[in-house]
Each structure stands twice: as structure tokens, then as C-alpha cells.
N, C-alpha and C positions, 0 to 999 in steps of 0.2 A: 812121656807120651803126649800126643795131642790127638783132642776130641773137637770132630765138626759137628755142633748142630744148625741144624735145618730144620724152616717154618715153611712150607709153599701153599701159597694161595691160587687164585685163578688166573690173575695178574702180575704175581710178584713170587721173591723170593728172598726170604732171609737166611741170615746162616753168622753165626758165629764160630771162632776157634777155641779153642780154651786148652791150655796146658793143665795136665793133672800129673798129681805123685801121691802115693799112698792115700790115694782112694776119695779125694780131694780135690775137687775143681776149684780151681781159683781165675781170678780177672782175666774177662777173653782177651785177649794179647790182637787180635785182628775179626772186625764184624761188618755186617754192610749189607743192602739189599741191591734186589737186581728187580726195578720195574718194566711198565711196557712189556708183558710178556704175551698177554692176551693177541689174540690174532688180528694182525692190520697195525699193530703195538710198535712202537721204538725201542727195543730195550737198551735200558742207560744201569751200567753197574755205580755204584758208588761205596767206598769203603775205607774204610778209618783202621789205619795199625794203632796199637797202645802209643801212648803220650805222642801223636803224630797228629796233622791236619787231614781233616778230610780229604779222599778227593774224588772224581766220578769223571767217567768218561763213559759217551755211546759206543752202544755195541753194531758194529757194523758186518755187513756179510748175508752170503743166502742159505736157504735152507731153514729147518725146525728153530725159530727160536728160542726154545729151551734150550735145546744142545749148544746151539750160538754161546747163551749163558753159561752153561756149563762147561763149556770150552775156557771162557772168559775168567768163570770163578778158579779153575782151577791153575792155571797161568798166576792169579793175584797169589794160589796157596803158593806156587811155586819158589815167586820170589821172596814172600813170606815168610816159608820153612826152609831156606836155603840152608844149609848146616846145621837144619834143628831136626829132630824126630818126628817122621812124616805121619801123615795120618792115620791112628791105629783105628775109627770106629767113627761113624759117623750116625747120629740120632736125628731120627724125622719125627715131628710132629704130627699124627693120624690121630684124629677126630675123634671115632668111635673104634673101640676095640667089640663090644657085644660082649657077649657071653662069654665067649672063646678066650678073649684075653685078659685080666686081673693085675698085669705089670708087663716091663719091659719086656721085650722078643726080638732075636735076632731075626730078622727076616727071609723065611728059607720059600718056595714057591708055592707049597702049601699054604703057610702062612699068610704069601700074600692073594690068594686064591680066598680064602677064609675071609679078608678084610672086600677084596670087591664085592663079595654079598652083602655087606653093607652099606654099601653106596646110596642106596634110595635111602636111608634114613640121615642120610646128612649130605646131600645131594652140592651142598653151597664147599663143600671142604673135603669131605674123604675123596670123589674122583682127583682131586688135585692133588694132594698128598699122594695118595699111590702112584700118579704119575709119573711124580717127580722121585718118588722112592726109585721105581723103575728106572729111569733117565740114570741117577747115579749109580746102580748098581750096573750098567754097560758102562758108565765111564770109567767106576773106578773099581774093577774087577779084583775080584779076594780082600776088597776089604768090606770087615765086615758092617752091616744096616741093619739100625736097630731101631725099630718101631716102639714110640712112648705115646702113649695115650690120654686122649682127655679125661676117657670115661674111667680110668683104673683107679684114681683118689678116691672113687666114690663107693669104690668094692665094700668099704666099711658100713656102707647102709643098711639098718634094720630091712629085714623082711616088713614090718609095717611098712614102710618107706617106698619100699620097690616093688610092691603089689600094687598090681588095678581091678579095679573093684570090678571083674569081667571075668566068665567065664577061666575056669581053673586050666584049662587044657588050652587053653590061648598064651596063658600064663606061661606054663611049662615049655610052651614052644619059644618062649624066651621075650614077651610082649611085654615089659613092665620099666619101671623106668631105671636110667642109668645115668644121668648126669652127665655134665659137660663142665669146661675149663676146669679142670681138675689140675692140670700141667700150672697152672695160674694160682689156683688155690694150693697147692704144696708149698709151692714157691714162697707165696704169701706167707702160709702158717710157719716154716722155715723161719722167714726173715723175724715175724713176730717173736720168736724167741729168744733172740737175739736183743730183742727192746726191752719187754717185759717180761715179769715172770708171770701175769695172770694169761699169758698165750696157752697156755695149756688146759685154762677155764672153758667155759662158753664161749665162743666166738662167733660174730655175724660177720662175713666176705660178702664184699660186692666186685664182679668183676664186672665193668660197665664199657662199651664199646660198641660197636655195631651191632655184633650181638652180647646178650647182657642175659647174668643171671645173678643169683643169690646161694650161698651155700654156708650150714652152719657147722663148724665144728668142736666138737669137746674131747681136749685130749690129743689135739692135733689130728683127728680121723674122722669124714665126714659121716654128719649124723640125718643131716635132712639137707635137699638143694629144691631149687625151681626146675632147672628144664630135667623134662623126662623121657620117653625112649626118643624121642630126634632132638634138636636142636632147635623147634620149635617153640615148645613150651613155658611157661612161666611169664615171667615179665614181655613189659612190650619191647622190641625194639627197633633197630633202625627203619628196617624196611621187612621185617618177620611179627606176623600178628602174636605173639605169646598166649598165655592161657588164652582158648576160644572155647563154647558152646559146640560139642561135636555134632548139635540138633543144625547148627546151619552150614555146616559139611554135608547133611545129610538134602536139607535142602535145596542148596547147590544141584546136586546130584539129581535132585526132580527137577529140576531148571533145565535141564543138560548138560552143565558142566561137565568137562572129561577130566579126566586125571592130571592131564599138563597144565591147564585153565588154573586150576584148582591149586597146582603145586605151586605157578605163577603165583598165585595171590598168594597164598600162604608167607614166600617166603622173600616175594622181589614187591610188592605193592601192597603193604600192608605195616602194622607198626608207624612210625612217628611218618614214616613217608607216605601212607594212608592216611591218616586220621590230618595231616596236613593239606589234604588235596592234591 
């Protein structure tokens, strides 16, 4: 069998192949991303089979360029899986799961109905990811889409951990924190195992990147992270202000601030790309 996964951003799109046997993914055999996707964009595929050179070529043509892409990726699987075993399941990377989800989900219309009500909490990545969920399940009809989450490594979290110190019925409507890069952090506590044997001690991850956080775990199962119900919180980063004072949210708000203003800074002028001017 072979397994696609799929990363989509706002502008791009990654995706790996990977052959598996008895429950075992091993070295993706063909990977590559597809940029320029954003609107007014070029998109240029580029992609690498196992022990092969690179190569890329622009995507030309009219219409949605996603589908353009998706047209393009699946042509590369074509000649890729030519007499090998096509593709049984394809996994997308989605941001936030909430409450709702704890682990993998095949993606049925419910389910993906359940994730666009999260959208405003991770406004930089879930509408993309669903998108593009979307996009392949027209292209590649009965097969199945299987939504992996960031926020599910972190299910392991004490209730100390994932309470806010707020009103209890705010709480239970699902207000408290869940964590991010989790898809990151497995991966990591995975490979550590492999190295050492104190991986399964105390451990402090740092996933550092545009956006950036911290996560600890004991036992391989997260115990405490930084960012909390959105992808906001904790450390600073690229252009997302991290831990803030929710007193100057509030005075924003006496300024007149609107909600978009407000999102604006949060999440596009603030971080290293604020405190730089």
C-alpha cells in the first residue's frame, strides 16, 4: 500500500508518498511541494523521487489554482505509482481538532462541518487545510481522507494544565487550552527513542519556526506546552505576539478597535516582526 500525506498552507503545498507493510511506514519513496498558490501566484511544482535529482517545473493553465496543482500532483503520482499499488489513504495535516477530535478521523461531512467551526481559532491554518482537504476529496473520489491533528498529542494534558483560571461554564463550553505542533512533537519523541534511552525521562521540545512553541513531555505523553486555545499563545513569534496582557486587548477595544484590527495585530504585525518595526 501507499500513503499520501499532505501539509497545505496558504500558499503552498506539501505532500509526501510513503509505502507501508505491516503497519510500518518507511522512507517516502517520492515528496515535493507545490508553491505560488496564493492568488495573483505562479504555482511551480517541484519534486524529488527516492535516490533521484530534483526537479520542478511551472504550472501553467486557467482556472482555480489549487485544482491546477492538483491536477499537476496527481499526473507526478501517476508516473510514480505506474505498476505499484495506488493510493490507499491520504492524511492531511489540520491544525486544531478542539474538543471533538483526540486522534486520527477519517473525514466524513460531519466531521468536516465540526472542524470549520474552528476556524477563527487558528484563522493562519485551519481554513487552508480544510480546503485543501476539500479540493482532494473531488479529485480523488472513495479514497479515503484522514484528518491528523496538531492539537491531539496533547490530549495527555493534566486538567491542571488545560484549565483557565475563568469562569467554570466558559470552561465546559470547551474555552481552555489545547496545544499546538503536536504532529511535530510525536514525531520528535518517536525519533528520540531511537537515540536514547532517557527519551522516555523528562523531556523539554522546542518546535521553532514561524510559529514557535515549547512542549514537555514524560513518558513520551505531553505534560505541559506554551501555546493554548489558538495558536496565539506562549512564546513570541515571527509575526504572532505570544503570551500577551488580555488588559491591552481590552483596551484596544476602548480605542475602537474592531475585531479584524485586532486579529490583524495579533497575528500578522506583531512578534519579532513588531518588536522590529
Amino acid at each position: 500500500m501507499n500513503f499520501l500525506a499532505v501539509n497545505a498552507g496558504s500558499s503552498s503545498l506539501k505532500f509526501a508518498l510513503y509505502p507501508a507493510a505491516a503497519g510500518w511506514v518507511d522512507t517516502a519513496i517520492f515528496s515535493g511541494q507545490i508553491e505560488g498558490l496564493a492568488p495573483g501566484g505562479q504555482p511551480q511544482l517541484s519534486w524529488r523521487r527516492q535516490d533521484q535529482a530534483a526537479q520542478q517545473r511551472q504550472l501553467t493553465g486557467s482556472g482555480d489554482s489549487f485544482a491546477l496543482a492538483l491536477d499537476a500532483l496527481q499526473a507526478c503520482l501517476r508516473t510514480t505509482l505506474a505498476g505499484a499499488p495506488p493510493v490507499a489513504a491520504v492524511a492531511h495535516r489540520v491544525v486544531h481538532g478542539g474538543r471533538f477530535f483526540q486522534e486520527a478521523v477519517e473525514v466524513t461531512p460531519a466531521v468536516l462541518a465540526q472542524l470549520r467551526t474552528l476556524e477563527s481559532l487558528a484563522p493562519l491554518h485551519q481554513p487552508h487545510n480544510l480546503d485543501a482537504l476539500e479540493a482532494f476529496i473531488r479529485a480523488m473520489p472513495g479514497v479515503p481522507q484522514v484528518a491528523c491533528f496538531d492539537t491531539a498529542f496533547h490530549a495527555s494534558l493534566p486538567a491542571t494544565e488545560t484549565t483557565f483560571a475563568i469562569d467554570r461554564a466558559l470552561s465546559q463550553e470547551g474555552i481552555r487550552r489545547y496545544g499546538f505542533h503536536g504532529l511535530s512533537y510525536q514525531y520528535v519523541s518517536g525519533v528520540l527513542q531511537a537515540h536514547t534511552p532517557r527519551a522516555g525521562q523528562r523531556v523539554i521540545m522546542a518546535h521553532l519556526g514561524n510559529g514557535a512553541s515549547l512542549c514537555a513531555t514524560r513518558e513520551h505523553r505531553s505534560v505541559a506546552t506554551t501555546m493554548g486555545f489558538s495558536a496565539l499563545d506562549g512564546l513570541m513569534m515571527g509575526s504572532r505576539s505570544g503570551a500577551l496582557d488580555p488588559g491591552v486587548l481590552l483596551y484596544l477595544l476602548e480605542q475602537g478597535w474592531d475585531h479584524d484590527r485586532i486579529q490583524t495585530l495579533l497575528y500578522k504585525r506583531s512578534g519579532l516582526l513588531g518588536v522590529s518595526g
